[in-house]
N, C-alpha and C positions, 0 to 999 in steps of 0.2 A: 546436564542442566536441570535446575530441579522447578518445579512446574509451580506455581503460587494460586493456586484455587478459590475463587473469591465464591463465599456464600450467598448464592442465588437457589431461584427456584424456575426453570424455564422449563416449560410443555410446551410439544409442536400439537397443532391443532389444525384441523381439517373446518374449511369455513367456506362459504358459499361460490368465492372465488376462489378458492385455492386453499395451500398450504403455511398459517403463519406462526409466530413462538408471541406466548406472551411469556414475558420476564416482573420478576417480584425481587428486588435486594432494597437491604438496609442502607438508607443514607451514608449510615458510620461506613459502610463496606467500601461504598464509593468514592469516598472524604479519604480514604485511609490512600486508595492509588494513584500512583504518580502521573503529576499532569507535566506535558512536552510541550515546546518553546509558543508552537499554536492555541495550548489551553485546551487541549484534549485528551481526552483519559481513551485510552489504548487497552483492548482486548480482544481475547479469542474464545468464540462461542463454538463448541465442539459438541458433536454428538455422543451419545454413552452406545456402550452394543447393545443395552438395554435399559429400559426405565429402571428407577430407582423404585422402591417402598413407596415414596411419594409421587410418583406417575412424570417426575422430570425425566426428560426425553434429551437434555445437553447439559453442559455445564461450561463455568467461564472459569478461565486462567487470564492473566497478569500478560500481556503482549510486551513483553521484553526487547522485541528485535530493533538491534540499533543498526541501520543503515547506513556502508562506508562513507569516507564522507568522498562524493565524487562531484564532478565537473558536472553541472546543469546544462542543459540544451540551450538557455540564454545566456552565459556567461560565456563567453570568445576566449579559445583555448589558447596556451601560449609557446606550444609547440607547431601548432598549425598553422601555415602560412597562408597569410590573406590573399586569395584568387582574384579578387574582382578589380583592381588596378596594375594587377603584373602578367607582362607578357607569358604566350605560354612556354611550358619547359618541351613541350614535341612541336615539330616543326608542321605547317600547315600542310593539307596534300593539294590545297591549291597556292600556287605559288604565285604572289603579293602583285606581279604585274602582267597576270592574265586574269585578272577580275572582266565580268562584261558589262561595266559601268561606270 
C-alpha cells in the first residue's frame, strides 16, 4: 500500500506546559484530500527518526483506512434473539411454587 505524503512542515516544540507540533500546509494541499460522508479530511501525523534539513520533526500521509462496514451498538442485530419478553431457555434453580411470597 503506497503511502500519499501531503506537503506540510510540522515541528514538535517544548512549551511551558509541555510538548506541542505547530503545523504549516498549503490550502491547495488540503482542498486536494478526500473529504468522508461527515465532512472531514482524515490523516496520519507520524513522526520522522529524525528532523529533516528543515527542523520538521513528523510528517502527514493521506488516512486511507476504510472501516468494515459492521453492525453498530445501536442498531438491534437480527440474528440475536430478543431476551427481555421470552421465557428463559435454563430452567430456574428455584422452582415456581416454593417462592416465599
Amino acid at each position: 500500500m503506497s503511502k500519499n505524503y501531503i506537503s506540510t512542515f510540522i515541528k514538535e516544540r517544548e512549551g511551558k506546559y509541555g510538548k506541542f507540533m505547530t503545523v504549516s500546509m498549503k490550502l491547495e494541499e488540503l482542498n486536494k484530500l478526500p473529504v468522508d460522508k461527515y465532512g472531514n479530511v482524515k490523516v496520519i501525523i507520524q513522526g520522522r527518526r529524525e528532523p529533516d534539513k528543515f527542523g520538521n520533526t513528523h510528517s502527514m500521509i493521506e488516512d486511507t483506512y476504510q472501516a468494515e462496514q459492521t453492525q453498530t451498538a445501536h442498531e438491534p442485530s437480527k440474528n440475536r434473539a430478543s431476551t427481555a419478553h421470552e421465557p428463559s431457555k435454563y430452567p430456574s434453580s428455584t422452582p415456581q411454587d416454593d417462592l416465599p411470597f
